[in-house]
C-alpha positions as CSV (number, residue, x, y, z in Angstrom):
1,X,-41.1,-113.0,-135.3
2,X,-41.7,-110.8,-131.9
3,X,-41.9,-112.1,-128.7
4,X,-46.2,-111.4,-128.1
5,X,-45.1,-111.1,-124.6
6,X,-42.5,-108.2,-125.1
7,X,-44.9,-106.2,-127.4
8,X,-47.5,-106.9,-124.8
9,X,-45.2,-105.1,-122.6
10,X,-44.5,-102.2,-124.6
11,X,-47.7,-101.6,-125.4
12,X,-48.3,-101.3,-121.4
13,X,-45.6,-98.7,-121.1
14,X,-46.6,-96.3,-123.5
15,X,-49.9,-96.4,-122.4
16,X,-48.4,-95.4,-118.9
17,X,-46.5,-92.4,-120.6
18,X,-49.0,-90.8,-122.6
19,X,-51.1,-91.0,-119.0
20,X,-48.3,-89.1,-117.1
21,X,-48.0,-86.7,-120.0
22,X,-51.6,-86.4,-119.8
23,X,-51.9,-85.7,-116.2
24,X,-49.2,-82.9,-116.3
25,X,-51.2,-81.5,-118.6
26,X,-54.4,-81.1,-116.2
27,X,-51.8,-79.7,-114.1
28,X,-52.8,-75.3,-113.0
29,X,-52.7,-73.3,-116.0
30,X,-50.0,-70.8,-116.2
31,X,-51.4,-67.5,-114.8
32,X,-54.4,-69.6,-113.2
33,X,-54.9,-68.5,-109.4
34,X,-52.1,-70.5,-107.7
35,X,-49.5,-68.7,-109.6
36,X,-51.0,-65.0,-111.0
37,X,-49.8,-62.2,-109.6
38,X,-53.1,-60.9,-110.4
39,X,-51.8,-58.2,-112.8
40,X,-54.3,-56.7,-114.8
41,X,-56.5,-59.6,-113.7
42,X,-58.0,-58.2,-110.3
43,X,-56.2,-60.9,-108.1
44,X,-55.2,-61.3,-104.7
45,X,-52.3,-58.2,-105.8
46,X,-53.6,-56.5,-108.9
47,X,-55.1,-53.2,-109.5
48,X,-58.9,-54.4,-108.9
49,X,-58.2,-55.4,-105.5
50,X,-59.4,-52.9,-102.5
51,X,-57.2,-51.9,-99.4
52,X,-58.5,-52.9,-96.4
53,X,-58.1,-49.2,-94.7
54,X,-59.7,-50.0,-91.4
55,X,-62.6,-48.1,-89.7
56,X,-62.2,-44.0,-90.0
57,X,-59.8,-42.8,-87.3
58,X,-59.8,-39.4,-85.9
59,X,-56.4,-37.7,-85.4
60,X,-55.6,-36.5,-82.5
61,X,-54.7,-32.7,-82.6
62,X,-53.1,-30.4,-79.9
63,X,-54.9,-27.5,-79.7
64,X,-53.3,-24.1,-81.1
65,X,-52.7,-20.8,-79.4
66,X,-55.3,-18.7,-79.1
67,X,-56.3,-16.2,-82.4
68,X,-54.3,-13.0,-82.9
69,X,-55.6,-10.4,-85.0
70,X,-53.1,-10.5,-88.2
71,X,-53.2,-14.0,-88.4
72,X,-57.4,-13.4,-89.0
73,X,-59.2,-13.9,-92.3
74,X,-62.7,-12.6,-93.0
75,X,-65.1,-14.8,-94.5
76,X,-68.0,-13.6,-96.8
77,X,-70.9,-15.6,-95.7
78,X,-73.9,-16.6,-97.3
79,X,-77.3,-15.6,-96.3
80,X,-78.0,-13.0,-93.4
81,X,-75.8,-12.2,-90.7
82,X,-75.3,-9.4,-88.2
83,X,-71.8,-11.1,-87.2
84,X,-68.4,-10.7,-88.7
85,X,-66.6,-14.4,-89.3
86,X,-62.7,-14.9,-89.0
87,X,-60.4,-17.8,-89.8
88,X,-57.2,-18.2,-88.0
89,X,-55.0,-19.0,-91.2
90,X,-52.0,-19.9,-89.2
91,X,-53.9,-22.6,-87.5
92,X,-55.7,-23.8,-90.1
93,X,-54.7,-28.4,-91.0
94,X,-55.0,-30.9,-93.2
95,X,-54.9,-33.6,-91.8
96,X,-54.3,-37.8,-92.7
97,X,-57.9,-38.1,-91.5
98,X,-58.8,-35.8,-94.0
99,X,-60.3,-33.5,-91.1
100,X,-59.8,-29.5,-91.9
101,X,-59.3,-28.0,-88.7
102,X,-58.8,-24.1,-87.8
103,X,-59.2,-21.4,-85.0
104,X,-62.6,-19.0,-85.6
105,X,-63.8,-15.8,-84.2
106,X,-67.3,-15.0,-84.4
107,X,-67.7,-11.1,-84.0
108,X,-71.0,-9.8,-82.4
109,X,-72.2,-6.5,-84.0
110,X,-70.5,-4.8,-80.9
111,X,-67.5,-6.1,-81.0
112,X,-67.9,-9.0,-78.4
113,X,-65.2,-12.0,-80.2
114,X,-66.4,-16.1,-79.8
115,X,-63.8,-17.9,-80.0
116,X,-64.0,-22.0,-80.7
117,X,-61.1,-24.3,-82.1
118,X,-63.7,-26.4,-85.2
119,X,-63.2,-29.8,-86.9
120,X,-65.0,-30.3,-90.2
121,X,-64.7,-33.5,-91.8
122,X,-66.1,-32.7,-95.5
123,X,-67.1,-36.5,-95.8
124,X,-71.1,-36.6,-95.0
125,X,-70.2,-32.6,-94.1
126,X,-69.8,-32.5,-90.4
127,X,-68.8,-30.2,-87.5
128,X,-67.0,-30.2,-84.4
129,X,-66.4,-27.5,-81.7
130,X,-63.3,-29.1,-79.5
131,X,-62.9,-26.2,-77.6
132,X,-64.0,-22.7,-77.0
133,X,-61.8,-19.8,-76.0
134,X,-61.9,-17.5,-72.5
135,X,-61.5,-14.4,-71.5
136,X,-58.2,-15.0,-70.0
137,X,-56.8,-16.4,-73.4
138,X,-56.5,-19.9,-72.7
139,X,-59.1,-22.9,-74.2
140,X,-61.9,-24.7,-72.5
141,X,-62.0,-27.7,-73.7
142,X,-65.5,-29.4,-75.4
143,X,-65.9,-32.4,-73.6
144,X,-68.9,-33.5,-75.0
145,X,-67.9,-32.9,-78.1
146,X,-69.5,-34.8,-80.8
147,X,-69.6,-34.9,-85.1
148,X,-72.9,-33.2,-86.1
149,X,-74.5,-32.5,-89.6
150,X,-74.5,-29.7,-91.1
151,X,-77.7,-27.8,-91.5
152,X,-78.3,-25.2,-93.5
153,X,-79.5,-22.2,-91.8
154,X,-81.3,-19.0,-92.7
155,X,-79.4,-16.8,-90.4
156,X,-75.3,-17.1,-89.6
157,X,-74.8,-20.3,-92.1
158,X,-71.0,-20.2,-91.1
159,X,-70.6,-24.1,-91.2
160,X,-72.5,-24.8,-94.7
161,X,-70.5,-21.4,-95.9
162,X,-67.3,-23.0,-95.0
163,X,-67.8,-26.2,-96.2
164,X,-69.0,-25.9,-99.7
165,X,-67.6,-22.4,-100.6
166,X,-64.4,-22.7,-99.3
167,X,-63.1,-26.1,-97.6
168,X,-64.6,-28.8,-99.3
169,X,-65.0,-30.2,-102.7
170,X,-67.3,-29.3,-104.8
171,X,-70.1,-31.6,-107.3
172,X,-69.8,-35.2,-106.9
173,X,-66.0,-34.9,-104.9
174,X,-67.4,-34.1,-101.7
175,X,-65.3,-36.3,-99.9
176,X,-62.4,-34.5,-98.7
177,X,-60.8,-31.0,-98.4
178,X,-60.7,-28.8,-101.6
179,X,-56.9,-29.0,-101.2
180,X,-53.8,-28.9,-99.2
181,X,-53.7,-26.1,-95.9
182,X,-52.1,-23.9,-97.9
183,X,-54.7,-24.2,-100.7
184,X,-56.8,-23.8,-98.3
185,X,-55.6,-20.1,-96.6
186,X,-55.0,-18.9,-100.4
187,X,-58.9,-19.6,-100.9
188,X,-60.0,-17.9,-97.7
189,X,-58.2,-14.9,-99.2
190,X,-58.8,-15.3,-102.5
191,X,-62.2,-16.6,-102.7
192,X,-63.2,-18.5,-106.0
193,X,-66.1,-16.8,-108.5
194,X,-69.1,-18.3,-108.8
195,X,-69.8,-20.1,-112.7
196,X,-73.1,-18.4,-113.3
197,X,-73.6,-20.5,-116.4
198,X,-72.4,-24.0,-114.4
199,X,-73.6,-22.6,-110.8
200,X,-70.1,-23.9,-109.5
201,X,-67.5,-22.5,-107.9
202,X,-64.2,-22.0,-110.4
203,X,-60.9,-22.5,-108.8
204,X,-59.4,-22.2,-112.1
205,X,-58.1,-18.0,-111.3
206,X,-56.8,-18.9,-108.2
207,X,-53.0,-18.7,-108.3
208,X,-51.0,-21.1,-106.9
């Protein structure tokens, strides 16, 4: 016959057992979000989670010589215009703040060059001037230079021409340039054709 007081004590250690088994098992599942590595999950390093970029910073940009004449690109504008309108394609960037910048001449109906070294940032479609050019070929700096909207205009609509026919994205990417510099100058030469049917510019000829 058994002891009462030995099964009495056995029975008090498996209980104890099963309860440690138990509480392992209330331990964090596998995958759970102590130990994901949020892959395919959108944790703390999976695809879902956003960068924290920072605030928009504007590059700061040296400015270029001064236009020369074989460098300049003529740009068809929209609307009505006595002037002629130029890009200098050899100063023409791209860059990491996603701001095209570039060298134009305006050209007077007699001749008579402006000169301004322009920032547009195709994001909310705005323009800078940071500097204008002299007589004596050298820059005059903008110092009150400041982002503006772009309006459209019914007479010399340079900045909206730029921007949407030529610079920037086009339908719902409007964020950023159309392209890389160099896409850029081969679209200020080339322009694109205008989709009649869509009413959108078509890159699609363009070679690259």
């Amino acid at each position: 016959m058994q002891n009462p007081k030995r099964m009495r004590v056995a029975r008090i250690a498996l209980l104890c057992a099963a309860a440690v088994g138990l509480l392992a098992g209330c331990g964090t599942p596998t995958g759970g979000p102590e130990t994901s590595t949020g892959a395919g999950t959108g944790g703390p390093s999976g695809p879902l989670k956003q960068q924290d970029e920072g605030p928009w910073q504007e590059a700061e940009v040296p400015l270029p010589a001064l236009p020369k004449s074989k460098d300049l690109i003529e740009i068809k504008m929209r609307g009505v215009t006595a002037n002629r309108f130029f890009v200098d394609g050899s100063t023409l960037s791209v860059e990491p703040d996603r701001v095209v910048r570039f060298a134009l001449v305006i050209r007077s109906r007699e001749g008579v060059d402006n000169v301004r070294f322009s920032g547009l940032k195709c994001r909310g479609r705005e323009w800078k001037d940071y500097a204008y050019g002299r007589g004596d070929g050298t820059w005059a700096r903008n110092e009150s230079a400041q982002w503006r909207r772009i309006q459209q205009l019914d007479y010399n609509d340079y900045q909206l021409t730029l921007a949407e026919d030529y610079m920037c994205t086009q339908g719902l990417f409007t964020g950023g340039p159309v392209g890389s510099a160099k896409f850029i100058v081969r679209t200020l030469k080339s322009p694109p054709r205008l989709d009649s049917q869509a009413g959108r510019l078509d890159y699609s000829e363009q070679k690259r």
